[in-house]
C-alpha positions in Angstrom: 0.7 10.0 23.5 -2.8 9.3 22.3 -4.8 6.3 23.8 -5.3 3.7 20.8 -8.6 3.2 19.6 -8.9 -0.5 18.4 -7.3 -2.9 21.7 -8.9 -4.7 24.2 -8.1 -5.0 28.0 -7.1 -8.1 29.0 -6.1 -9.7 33.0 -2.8 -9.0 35.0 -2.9 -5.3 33.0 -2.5 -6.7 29.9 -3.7 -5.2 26.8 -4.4 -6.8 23.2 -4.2 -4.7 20.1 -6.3 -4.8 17.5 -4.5 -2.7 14.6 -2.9 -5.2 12.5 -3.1 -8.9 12.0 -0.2 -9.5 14.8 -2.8 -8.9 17.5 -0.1 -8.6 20.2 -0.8 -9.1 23.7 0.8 -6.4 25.3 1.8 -6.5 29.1 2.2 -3.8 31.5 4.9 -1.2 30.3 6.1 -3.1 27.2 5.4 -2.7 23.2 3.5 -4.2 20.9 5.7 -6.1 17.5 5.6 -1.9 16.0 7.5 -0.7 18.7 5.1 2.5 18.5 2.0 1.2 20.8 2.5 1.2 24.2 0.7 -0.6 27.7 0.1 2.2 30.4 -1.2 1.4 33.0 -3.2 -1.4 31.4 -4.3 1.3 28.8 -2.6 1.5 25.0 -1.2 4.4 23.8 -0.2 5.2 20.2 3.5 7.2 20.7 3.3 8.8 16.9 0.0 10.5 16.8 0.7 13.5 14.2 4.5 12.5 14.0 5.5 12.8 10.2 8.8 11.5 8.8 8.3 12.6 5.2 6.0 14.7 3.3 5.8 15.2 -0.9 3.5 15.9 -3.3 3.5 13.0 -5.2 1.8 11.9 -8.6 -0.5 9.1 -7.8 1.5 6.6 -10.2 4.5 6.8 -7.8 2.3 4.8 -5.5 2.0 2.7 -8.1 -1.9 3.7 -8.8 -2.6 3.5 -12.4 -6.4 3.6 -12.7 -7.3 5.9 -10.0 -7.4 9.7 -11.0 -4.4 9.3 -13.3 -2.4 12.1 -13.6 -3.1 13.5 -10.6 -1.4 14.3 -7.4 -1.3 13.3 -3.6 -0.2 14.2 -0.5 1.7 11.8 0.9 2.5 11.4 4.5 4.5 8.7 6.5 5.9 8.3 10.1 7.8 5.9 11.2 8.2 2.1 12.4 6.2 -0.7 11.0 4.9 -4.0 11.4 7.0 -5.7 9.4 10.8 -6.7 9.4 11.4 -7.2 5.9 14.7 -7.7 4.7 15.0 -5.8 1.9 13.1 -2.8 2.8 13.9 0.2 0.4 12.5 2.8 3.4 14.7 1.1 6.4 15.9 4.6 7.5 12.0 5.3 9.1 11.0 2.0 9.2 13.2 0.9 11.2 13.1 3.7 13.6 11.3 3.3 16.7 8.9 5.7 19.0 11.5 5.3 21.9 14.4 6.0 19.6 16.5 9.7 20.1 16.4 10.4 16.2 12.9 9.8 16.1 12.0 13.7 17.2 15.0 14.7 15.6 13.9 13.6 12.4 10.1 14.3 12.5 7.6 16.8 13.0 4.4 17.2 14.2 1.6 17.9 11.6 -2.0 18.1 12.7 -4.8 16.3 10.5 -6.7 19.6 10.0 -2.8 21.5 8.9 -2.3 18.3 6.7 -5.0 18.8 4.7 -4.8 22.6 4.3 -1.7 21.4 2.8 -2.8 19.2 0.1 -5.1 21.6 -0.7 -2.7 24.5 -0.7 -0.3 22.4 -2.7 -3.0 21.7 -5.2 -3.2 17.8 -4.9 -6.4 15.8 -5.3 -5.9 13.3 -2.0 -4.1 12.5 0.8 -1.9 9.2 0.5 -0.3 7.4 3.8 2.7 6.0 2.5 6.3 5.5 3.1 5.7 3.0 5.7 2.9 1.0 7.2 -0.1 3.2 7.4 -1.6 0.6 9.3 0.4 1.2 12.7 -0.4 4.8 12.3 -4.5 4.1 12.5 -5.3 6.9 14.7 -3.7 9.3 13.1 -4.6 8.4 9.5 -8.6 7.8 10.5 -8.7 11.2 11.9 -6.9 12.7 8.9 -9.2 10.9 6.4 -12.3 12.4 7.8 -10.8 15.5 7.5 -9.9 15.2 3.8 -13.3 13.8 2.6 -14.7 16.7 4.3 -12.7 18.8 1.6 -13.7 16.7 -0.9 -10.2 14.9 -1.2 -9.5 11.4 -2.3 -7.7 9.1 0.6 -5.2 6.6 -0.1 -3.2 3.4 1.5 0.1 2.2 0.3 -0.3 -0.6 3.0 1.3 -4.5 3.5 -2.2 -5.5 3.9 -1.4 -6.7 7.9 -4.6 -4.4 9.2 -7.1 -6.7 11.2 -10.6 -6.7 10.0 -11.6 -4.3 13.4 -9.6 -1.7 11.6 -10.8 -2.3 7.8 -14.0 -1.9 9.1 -13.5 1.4 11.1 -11.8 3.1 8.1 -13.1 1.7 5.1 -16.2 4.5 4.5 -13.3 7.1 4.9 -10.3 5.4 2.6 -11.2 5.5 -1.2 -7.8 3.3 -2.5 -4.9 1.2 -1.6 -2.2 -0.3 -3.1 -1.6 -3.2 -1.2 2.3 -5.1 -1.4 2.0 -8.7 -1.7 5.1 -9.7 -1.0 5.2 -12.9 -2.3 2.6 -16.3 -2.5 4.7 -17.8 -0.1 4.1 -18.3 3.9 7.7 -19.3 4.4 8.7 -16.5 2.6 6.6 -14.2 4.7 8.0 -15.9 7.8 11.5 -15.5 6.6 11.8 -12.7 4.8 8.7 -9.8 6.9 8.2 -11.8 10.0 4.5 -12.5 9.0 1.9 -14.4 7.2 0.7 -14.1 4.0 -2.9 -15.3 4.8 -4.1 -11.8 6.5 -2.8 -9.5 3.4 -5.0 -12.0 1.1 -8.0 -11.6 3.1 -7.3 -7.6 3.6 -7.8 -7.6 -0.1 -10.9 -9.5 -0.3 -12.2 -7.7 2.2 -11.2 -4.6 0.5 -12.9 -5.8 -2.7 -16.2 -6.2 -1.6 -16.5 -2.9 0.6 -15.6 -1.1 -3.1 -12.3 0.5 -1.9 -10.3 0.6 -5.4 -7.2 -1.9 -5.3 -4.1 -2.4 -7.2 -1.2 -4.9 -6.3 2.3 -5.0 -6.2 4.6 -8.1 -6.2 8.3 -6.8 -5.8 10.1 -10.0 -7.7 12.9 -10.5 -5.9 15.7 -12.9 -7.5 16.2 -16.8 -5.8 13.2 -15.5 -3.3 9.8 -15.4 -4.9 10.9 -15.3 -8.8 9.7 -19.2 -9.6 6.8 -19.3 -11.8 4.6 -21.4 -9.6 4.1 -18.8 -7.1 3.7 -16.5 -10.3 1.1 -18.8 -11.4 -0.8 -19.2 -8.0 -0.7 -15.0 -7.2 -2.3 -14.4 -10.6 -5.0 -17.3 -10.4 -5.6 -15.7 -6.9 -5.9 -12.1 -8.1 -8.3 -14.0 -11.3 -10.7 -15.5 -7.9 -11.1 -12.3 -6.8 -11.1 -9.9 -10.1 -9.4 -10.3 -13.0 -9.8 -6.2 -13.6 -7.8 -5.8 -10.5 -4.1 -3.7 -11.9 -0.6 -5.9 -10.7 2.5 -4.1 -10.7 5.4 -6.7 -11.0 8.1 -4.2 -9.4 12.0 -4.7 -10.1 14.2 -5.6 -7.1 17.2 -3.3 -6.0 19.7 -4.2 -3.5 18.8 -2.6 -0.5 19.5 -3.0 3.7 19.7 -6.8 4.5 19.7 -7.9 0.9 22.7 -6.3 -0.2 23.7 -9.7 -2.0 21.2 -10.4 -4.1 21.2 -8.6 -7.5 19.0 -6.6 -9.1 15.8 -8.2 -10.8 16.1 -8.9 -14.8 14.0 -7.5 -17.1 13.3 -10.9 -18.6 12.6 -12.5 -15.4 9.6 -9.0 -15.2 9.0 -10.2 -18.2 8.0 -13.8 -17.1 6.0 -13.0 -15.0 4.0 -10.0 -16.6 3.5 -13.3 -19.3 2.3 -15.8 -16.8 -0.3 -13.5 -15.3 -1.9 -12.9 -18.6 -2.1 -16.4 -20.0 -4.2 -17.0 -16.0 -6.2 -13.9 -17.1 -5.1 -11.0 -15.1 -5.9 -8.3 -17.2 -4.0 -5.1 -16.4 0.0 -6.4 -15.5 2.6 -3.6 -15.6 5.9 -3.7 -14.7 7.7 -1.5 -12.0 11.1 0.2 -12.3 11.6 0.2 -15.3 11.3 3.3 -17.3 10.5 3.3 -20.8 9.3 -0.5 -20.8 5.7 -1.3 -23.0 4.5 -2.8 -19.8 4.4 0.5 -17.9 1.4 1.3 -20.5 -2.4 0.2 -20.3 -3.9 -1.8 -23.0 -7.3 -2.7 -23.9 -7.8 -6.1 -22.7 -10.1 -6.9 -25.7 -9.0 -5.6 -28.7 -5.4 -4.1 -27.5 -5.6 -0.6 -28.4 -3.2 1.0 -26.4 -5.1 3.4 -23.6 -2.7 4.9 -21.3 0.9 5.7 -22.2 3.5 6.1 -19.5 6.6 7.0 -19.4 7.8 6.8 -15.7 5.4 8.9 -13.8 4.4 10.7 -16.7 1.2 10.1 -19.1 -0.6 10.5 -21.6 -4.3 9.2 -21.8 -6.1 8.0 -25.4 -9.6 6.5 -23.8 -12.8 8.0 -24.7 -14.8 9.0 -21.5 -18.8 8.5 -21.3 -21.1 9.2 -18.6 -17.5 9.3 -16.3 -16.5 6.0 -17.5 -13.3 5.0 -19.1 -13.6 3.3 -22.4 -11.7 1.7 -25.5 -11.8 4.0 -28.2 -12.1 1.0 -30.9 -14.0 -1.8 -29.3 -16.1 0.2 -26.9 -14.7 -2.0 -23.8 -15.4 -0.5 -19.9 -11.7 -0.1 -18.5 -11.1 -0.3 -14.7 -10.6 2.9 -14.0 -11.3 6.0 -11.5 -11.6 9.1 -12.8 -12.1 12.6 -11.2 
């Protein structure tokens, strides 16, 4: 056990965390909605400090990241639990696994920050990504190992649902370089239903992300009779226009997976709807997700349309000109979004 850095003490013993965006009030000897934060004696406790479910070296497009360091790699960590009870989660085997669970030592190891990022530089990657599941819940842990890696020069990375509460945003933000943050859907009865959350806090995580110049992309996994109509489309991609219509959206195809086992697999041309709708509101870089092979897994110029970035599932193949570091079109000249080592 570690003692949790963001919580408050509260009367009667109680504790209130101040991780995520549940800010659950946590009474004497009981966890918080993440099952991995624990009251002690009126004191919380993080139970998965340096506990590791899954470790790769992963190109940076598997995150999906397509205009940070493309081409590169990244350690990629995760532990297990999460904030979140989605429905369809494609990770359910850690996710749903809990600090006070038997297979949770069986099927994890302990992993210092300092021996995690001899790693990534042993294995040759560029950064260190938390992924897998929520990085959020693992705060400690990941604040202590960012540090660590941008003292090595190393590029830090969240694959997050956006649930962190400001408190936390605030604490790691001059440590964390990117995220890809899952918006699940522009829905709050689909959050409700669906994660057991609100969509409200993930939209402000990304504006508050935004304007502290962390690199974002989005990803909206369409999922079919759920959140594949095109008015919540429409309202995602005038949202994502409000805040920067530079900002990369992956529209990700749907597989059947844990809870969701009835509901079939996204259609292409229901991707291709909404890749369609977000350009006509002005998003300017839309890919799709899953599937391999498709035009939309490439980067155009937004201008002139000159093809920029081809991609082939995790593989690609770059045609910008650089200038002073700077990503730019070839035939119009155009500044493209994009972070380069």
């Amino acid at each position: 056990m570690k003692e949790a850095m963001l919580y408050e003490r509260l009367e009667d013993s109680k504790v209130r965390c101040k991780v995520c965006a549940h800010e659950c009030e946590v009474a004497e000897g009981r966890f918080g909605v993440c099952r991995t934060r624990r009251n002690v004696g009126g004191r919380l406790f993080t139970l998965i400090y340096g506990r590791v479910s899954s470790e790769h070296a992963d190109p940076i497009e598997k995150k999906p990241l397509y205009h940070f360091y493309p081409g590169s790699y990244v350690y990629s960590l995760g532990t297990i639990s999460c904030n979140f009870k989605c429905l369809h989660c494609q990770n359910f085997t850690i996710s749903k696994l809990t600090a006070e669970d038997v297979e949770a030592r069986r099927y994890t190891f302990e992993l210092s920050p300092a021996e995690a990022v001899r790693r990534a530089v042993a294995t040759g990657c560029r950064g260190i990504a938390w992924t897998y599941n929520e990085p959020t819940i693992w705060f400690e842990y990941t604040y202590d190992c960012a540090q660590a890696a941008k003292r090595e020069g190393l590029y830090t990375v969240y694959v997050t649902n956006g649930y962190m509460s400001e408190e936390a945003l605030e604490k790691i933000s001059p440590f964390l370089d990117a995220a890809n943050v899952d918006v699940k859907a522009f829905s709050n009865d689909f959050y409700r239903k669906i994660c057991g959350a609100r969509l409200e806090p993930v939209l402000e995580t990304c504006e508050r992300m935004h304007k502290k110049g962390i690199h974002i992309e989005l990803t909206y996994l369409v999922i079919p009779r759920h959140n594949d109509d095109d008015e919540q489309f429409s309202d995602f991609a005038a949202w994502v226009v409000s805040l920067d219509a530079s900002i990369p959206v992956h529209f990700s195809r749907f597989y059947p997976c844990y809870k969701l086992l009835d509901v079939p697999p996204t259609g292409v041309a229901t991707l291709e709807r909404a890749h369609d709708i977000a350009k006509r509101k002005g998003v300017e870089f839309v890919y799709l997700g899953n599937v391999p092979g498709h035009d939309y897994e490439n980067t155009y110029c937004p201008d002139c349309g000159t093809l920029l970035v081809e991609r082939y599932g995790y593989n690609t193949r770059a045609k910008f000109d650089i200038e002073g570091g700077k990503a730019k079109c070839p035939e119009c000249g155009r500044e493209i979004r994009m972070v380069l080592g």
